[in-house]
C-alpha positions in Angstrom: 32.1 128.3 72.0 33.3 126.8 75.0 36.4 124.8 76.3 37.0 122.5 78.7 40.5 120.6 80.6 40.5 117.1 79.5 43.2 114.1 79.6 46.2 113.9 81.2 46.7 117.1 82.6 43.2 116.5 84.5 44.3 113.4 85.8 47.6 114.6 86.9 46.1 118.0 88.8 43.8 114.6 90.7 46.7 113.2 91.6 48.6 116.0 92.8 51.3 115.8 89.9 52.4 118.3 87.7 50.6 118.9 84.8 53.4 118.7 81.4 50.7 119.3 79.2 47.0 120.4 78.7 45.0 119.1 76.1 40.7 120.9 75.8 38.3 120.0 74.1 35.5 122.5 72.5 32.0 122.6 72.2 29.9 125.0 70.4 32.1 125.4 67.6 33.3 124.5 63.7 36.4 123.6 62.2 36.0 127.2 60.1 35.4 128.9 63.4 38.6 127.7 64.8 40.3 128.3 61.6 39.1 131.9 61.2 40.3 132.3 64.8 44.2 131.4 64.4 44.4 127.8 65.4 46.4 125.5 63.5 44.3 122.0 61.9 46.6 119.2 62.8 44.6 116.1 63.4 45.0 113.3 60.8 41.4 111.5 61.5 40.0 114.0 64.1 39.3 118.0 64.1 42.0 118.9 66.4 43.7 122.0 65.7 46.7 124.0 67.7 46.0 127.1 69.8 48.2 129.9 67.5 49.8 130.5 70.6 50.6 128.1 73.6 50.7 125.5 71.0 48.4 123.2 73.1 45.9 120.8 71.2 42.0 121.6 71.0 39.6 118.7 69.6 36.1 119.5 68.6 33.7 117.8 70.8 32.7 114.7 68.7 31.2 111.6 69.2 32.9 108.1 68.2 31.9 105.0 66.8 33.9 101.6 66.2 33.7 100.0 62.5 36.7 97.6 62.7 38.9 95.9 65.0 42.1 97.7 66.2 43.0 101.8 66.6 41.3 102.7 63.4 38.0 101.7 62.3 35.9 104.6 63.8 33.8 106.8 62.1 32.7 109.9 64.2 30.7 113.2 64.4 31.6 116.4 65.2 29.5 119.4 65.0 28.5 122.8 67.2 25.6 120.6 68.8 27.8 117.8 70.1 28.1 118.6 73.8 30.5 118.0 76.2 29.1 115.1 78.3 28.4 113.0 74.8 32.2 113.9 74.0 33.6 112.7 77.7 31.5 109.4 77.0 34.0 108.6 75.0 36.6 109.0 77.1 38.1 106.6 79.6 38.4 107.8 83.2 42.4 106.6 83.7 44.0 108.2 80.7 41.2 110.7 79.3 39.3 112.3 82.1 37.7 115.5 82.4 
């Protein structure tokens, strides 16, 4: 399992702000792995779980893709094999960049 600095807080440390908050994302791993190792599942539609102790917000590397019009609509995959640059594909470079 590995984790990796994504959104905000990546684009803030660019742009010589300060970072208010640090969201990762995780490769090489399972929803039952994170459980067994404390986190906290709080995603509604995605596998993002809390770190048990700074709170911050881990997502399983996953891949997305859009069914319907609007936020929803998307059916994804996550899974140990789903690597990182597939997840950051997803990602857009202004608000979600590694």
């Amino acid at each position: 399992m590995r984790y990796f600095l994504v959104g905000g807080a990546v684009r803030d440390r660019l742009l010589g702000l300060p970072v208010k908050d640090r969201d990762w994302v995780v490769t090489g791993a399972t929803p039952g792995d994170m459980l067994d190792m404390g986190f906290m599942p709080v995603g509604k539609d995605f596998p993002v779980f809390l770190h048990p102790e700074t709170r911050e917000e881990y997502a399983l590397a996953r891949t997305e893709r859009k069914t319907a019009p609007g936020y929803h609509g998307f059916s994804f995959h996550a899974a140990p094999d789903v690597t990182l640059e597939q997840d950051l594909l997803r990602r857009d470079l202004s608000i979600n960049a590694l």
